[in-house]
Each structure stands twice: as structure tokens, then as C-alpha cells.
C-alpha positions in Angstrom: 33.8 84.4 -62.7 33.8 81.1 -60.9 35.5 80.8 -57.4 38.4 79.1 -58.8 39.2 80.4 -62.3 42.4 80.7 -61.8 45.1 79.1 -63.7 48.8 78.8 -62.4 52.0 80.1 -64.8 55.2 78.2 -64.4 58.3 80.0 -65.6 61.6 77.8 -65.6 65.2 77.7 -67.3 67.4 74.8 -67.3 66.0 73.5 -63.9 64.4 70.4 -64.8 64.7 68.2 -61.8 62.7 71.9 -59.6 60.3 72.7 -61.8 59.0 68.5 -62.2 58.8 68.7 -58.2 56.9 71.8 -58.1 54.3 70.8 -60.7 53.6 67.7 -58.7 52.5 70.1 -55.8 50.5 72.0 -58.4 49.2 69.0 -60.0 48.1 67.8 -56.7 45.6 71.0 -55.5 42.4 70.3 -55.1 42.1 73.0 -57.0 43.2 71.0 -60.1 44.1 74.6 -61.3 44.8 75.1 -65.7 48.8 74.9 -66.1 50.7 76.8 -68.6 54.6 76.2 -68.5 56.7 79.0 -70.3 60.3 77.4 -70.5 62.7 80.2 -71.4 65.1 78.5 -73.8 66.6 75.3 -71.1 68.8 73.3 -72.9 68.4 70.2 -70.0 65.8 69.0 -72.0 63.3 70.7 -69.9 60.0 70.5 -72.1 59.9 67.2 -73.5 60.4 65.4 -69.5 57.6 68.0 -68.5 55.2 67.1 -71.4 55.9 63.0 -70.5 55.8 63.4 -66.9 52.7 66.5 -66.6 50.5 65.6 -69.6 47.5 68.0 -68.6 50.2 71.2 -68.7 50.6 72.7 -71.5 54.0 73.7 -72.3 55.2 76.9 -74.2 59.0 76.3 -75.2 60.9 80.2 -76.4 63.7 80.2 -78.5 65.9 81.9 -76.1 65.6 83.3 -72.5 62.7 86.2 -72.4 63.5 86.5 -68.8 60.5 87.7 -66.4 58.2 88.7 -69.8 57.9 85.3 -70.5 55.2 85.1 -67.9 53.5 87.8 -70.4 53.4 84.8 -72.9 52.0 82.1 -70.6 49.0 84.9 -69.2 48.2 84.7 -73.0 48.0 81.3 -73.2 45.4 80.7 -70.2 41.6 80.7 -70.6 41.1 81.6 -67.0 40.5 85.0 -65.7 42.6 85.0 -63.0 46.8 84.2 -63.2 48.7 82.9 -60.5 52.7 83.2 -61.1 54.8 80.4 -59.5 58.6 79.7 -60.2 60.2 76.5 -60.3 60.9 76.7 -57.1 57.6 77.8 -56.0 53.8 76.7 -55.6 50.7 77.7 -53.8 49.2 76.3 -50.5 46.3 73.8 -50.8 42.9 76.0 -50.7 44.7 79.1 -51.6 44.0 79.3 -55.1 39.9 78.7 -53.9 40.9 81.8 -51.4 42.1 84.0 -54.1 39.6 83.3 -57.0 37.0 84.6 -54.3 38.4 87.4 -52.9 38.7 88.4 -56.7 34.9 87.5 -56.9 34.2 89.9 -54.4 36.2 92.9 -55.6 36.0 93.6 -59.4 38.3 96.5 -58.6 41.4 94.4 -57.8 43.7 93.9 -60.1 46.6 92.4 -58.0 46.9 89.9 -54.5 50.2 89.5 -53.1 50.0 86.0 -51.3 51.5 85.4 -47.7 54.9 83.3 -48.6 56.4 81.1 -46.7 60.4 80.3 -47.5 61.9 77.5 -46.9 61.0 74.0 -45.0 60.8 75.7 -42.0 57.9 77.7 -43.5 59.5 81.4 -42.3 57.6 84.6 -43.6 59.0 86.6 -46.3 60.2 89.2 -44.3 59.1 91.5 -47.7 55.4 90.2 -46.8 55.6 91.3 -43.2 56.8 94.4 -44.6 53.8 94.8 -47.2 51.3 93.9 -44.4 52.2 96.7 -42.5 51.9 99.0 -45.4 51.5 102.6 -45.0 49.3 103.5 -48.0 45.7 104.7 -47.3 43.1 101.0 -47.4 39.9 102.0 -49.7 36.6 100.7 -48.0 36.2 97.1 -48.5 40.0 96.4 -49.6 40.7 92.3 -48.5 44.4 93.6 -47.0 46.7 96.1 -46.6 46.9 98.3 -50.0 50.4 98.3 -51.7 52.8 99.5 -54.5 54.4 96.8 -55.3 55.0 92.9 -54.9 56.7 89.5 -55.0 55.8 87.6 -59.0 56.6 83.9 -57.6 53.3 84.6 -55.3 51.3 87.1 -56.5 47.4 86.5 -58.3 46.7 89.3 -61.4 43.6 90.0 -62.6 44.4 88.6 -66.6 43.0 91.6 -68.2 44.1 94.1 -65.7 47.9 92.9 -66.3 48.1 92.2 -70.3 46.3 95.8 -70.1 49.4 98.0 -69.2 51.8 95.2 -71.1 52.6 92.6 -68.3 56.5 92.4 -67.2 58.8 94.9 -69.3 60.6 92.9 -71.6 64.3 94.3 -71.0 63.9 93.9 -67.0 65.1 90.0 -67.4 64.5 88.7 -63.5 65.1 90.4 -60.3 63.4 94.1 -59.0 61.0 93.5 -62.2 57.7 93.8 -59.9 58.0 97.4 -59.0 57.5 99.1 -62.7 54.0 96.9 -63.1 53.1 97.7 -60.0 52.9 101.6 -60.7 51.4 101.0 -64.0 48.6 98.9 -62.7 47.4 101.4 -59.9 48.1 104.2 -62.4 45.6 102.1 -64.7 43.2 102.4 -61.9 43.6 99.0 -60.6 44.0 98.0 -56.8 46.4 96.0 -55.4 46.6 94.4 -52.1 48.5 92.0 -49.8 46.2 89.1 -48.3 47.3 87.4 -45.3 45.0 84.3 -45.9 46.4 83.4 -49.2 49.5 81.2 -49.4 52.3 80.4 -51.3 55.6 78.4 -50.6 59.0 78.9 -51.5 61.8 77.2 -52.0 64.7 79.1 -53.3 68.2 77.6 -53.7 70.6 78.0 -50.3 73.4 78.8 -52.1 71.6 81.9 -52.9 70.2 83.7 -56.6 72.1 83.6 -59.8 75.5 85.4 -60.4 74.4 89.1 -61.8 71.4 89.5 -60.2 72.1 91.9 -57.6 73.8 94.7 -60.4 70.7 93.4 -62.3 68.3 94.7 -59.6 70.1 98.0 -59.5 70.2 98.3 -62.8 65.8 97.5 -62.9 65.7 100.2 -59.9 67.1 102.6 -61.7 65.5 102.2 -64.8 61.6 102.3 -62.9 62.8 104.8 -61.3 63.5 107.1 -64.3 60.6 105.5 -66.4 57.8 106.4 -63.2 59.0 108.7 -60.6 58.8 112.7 -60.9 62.2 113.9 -61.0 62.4 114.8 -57.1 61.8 110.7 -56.1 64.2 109.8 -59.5 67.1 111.1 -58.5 66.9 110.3 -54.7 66.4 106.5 -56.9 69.6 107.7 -58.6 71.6 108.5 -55.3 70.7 105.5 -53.4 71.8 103.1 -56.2 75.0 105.0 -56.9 76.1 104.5 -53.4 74.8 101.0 -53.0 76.8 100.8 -56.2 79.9 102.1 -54.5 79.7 99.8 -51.1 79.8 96.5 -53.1 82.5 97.7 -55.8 80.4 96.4 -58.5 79.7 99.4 -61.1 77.9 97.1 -63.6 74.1 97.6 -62.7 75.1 101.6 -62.8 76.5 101.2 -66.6 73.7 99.5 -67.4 71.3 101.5 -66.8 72.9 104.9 -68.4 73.1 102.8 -71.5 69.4 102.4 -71.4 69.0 105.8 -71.4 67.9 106.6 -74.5 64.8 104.0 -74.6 63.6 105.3 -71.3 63.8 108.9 -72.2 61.5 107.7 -74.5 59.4 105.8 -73.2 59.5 107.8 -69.6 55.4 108.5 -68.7 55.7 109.8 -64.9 52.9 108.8 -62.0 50.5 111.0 -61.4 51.3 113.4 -58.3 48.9 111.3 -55.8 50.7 107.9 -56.9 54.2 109.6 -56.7 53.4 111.0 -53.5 51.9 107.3 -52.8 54.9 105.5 -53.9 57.5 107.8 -51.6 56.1 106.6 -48.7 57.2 102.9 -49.7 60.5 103.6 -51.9 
């Protein structure tokens, strides 16, 4: 693996105007990083001004909106190693992308770097970052930052073959608390992941806030890893805290949602092993 073999996924809906500004800042590394953009289903017209304006991307155009698995499609589509996820609304500092292909270099365990983001114009931490580097998991010798379970997509690096390997994002998640379920199945895989303060990523998301649903939607995905992953001590304290968050905001929908998944999780339900479970508690 070079230093820099990384290539940068794009994921954008009906957003034309954001996601053009952000792949000017992409464009721009020095990087010069591979592009893949995965519109999910705009109707704004989205591909074609992205194909005239950003020539060197290449564009992946979905019938209809695959939601956070569309990321799944553009990993696919890259020929680099390494995957960097931005949003339209996102992009990665100058140098970082150099930063993060090396770190990788020098830890074939890795599977997963959550970048340091900065929100905003007035560049303020994540507060979830400053959360994740004072994480209390156990650090394996040689680890480039604090070890975690979990992570933010719109700046996070993946080893490409360590994240198609357990199946990328879930396809019925949509966007909003879909990090969480990869996250288990790529340190149950055997993979490490781990937040690194020196890599960088900027976002920019909307001031008027996220889009309408997403909050019973994040409930809902909560619920749903929860039951999928968790022993059943860990899922129904999952179950508990959602009902009442579920209760204080008088919105029941992420609730009914998530029973009426019930029959495809029971399914598909594979719990951590003990040590992860036990891992995980300490976070969730």
C-alpha cells in the first residue's frame, strides 16, 4: 500500500449546489485522492452538473434512495485500498488523507480511523470525538489512538476489504445511528478501530438542523443493533432507554418501527462475543 491509497466516497441526495462545493475542496487536496460519487436517487439534476463540473469523479447514479448502504456501492467502485466517507456537506483537511494512508501503512490490523471533525466555520470539535478520545476501552500495544466501538461515517477511513468483509452499512438502517451495528461487526471480525487525533475532517451540516424523521429513525437503528448485537442483559437496557426517550419527545414512531422489524432481526440476530459485549457496555 502506498501512503496515500486512499480514495474519497461522496454520498448525496437532492443537494446539488453542497455536494459541487464540497468536491471542489476534495478536488483541491494535494492529495488528488480517486472520487467515487454515489447519488441516491436526487431528482435536482444532481449527476449530470457533477459529471460537467467534476470530470475526474466518477459518478454512480441509484434508482432510488439506498440511504447509508449506498456508500457499500461506491467502496465497490474504488480501486484504492483505503475508503474515506465524506457527505455533501463534508470533506477532509489538507494532508489528512497522506496522515491516514500511513497510519494504515503502519498497522495492517486496523480496519477503521475515526478522524478529528471539526463542525462548522468556527471549526468547533465534535463533541462525539472528544468523547471517543477519551474512550474507556483497553489500547492494544502500538494502537495510533484511543480504541473504540463505534464512529461518525462523514469522517471515518475503512480498511476496503475489512468493511465489504462483514457487508458494509446494513441496508434497512437508511441514515442516522447506522455507524454503531458496523462497528461491532468489524471488531467482532477481528479488526481494530481507532480514533486519531491528527487526522481531519470538516463539517458543515445545515443550521436549521437534520432532516424531519431522523431522530425516531435513530431510535428506531438503536434498537434494532441493539437486538441484532447485544446479549440480552445489554438489549433490553437498549430496549428501556429508547422506550423512555420514546416517551419524553411524544413521538412513538421509531418504537413501531422497530417491533415491526422484528421478524428479520430474529433472524438475522448473531450476538458479540462475551469480551465485545462486555467491551461495548462500557460505551453504550
Amino acid at each position: 500500500m502506498t501512503l496515500c491509497d486512499v480514495g474519497v466516497v461522496v454520498v448525496t441526495r437532492d443537494r446539488c449546489d453542497r455536494v459541487l462545493a464540497t468536491l471542489d475542496r476534495l478536488a483541491g487536496l494535494p492529495e488528488r485522492p480517486e472520487l467515487i460519487v454515489v447519488d441516491n436517487g436526487s431528482g435536482d439534476g444532481t449527476p449530470r452538473a457533477v459529471r460537467r463540473r467534476h470530470p475526474r469523479a466518477t459518478v454512480l447514479s441509484l434508482s432510488e434512495n439506498a440511504g447509508s448502504s449506498a456508500r457499500n456501492a461506491g467502496a465497490r467502485a474504488l480501486s484504492t485500498e483505503l475508503v474515506a466517507f465524506s457527505d455533501d456537506d463534508s470533506w477532509w483537511a489538507p494532508g489528512s488523507l497522506s496522515k491516514a494512508g500511513e497510519t494504515f501503512a503502519l498497522r495492517p490490523s486496523l480496519g477503521l480511523l475515526q478522524a478529528r471533525i471539526l463542525v462548522g466555520p468556527k471549526r468547533r470539535p465534535d463533541p462525539i470525538c472528544a468523547e471517543m478520545s477519551r474512550s474507556p476501552l483497553p489500547v492494544p500495544a502500538g494502537l495510533p489512538g484511543p480504541a473504540i466501538l463505534g464512529f461518525i461515517a462523514c469522517g471515518a477511513v475503512v480498511r476496503r476489504r475489512a468493511f465489504l468483509g462483514v457487508g458494509g452499512f446494513h441496508s434497512r438502517f437508511g441514515v442516522g445511528g447506522e455507524e454503531t451495528l458496523l462497528a461491532f461487526d468489524m471488531a467482532a471480525a477481528g479488526w481494530e478501530l481507532a480514533y486519531v487525533d491528527s487526522v481531519v475532517a470538516h463539517h458543515h451540516p445545515d443550521a436549521g438542523g437534520g432532516r424531519p424523521g431522523r431522530p425516531a429513525r435513530e431510535g428506531r437503528n438503536e434498537l434494532w443493533t441493539s437486538w441484532l448485537r447485544r446479549r440480552l442483559p445489554a438489549a433490553g437496557a437498549a430496549s428501556l432507554r429508547v422506550a423512555a426517550e420514546t416517551i419524553r419527545r411524544r413521538d412513538p414512531r421509531g418504537l413501531v418501527q422497530a417491533v415491526r422489524g422484528l421478524p428479520w432481526v430474529l433472524r438475522e440476530r448473531q450476538p458479540l462475543p462475551p469480551g465485545l459485549d462486555r467491551a461495548a457496555g462500557r460505551i453504550y
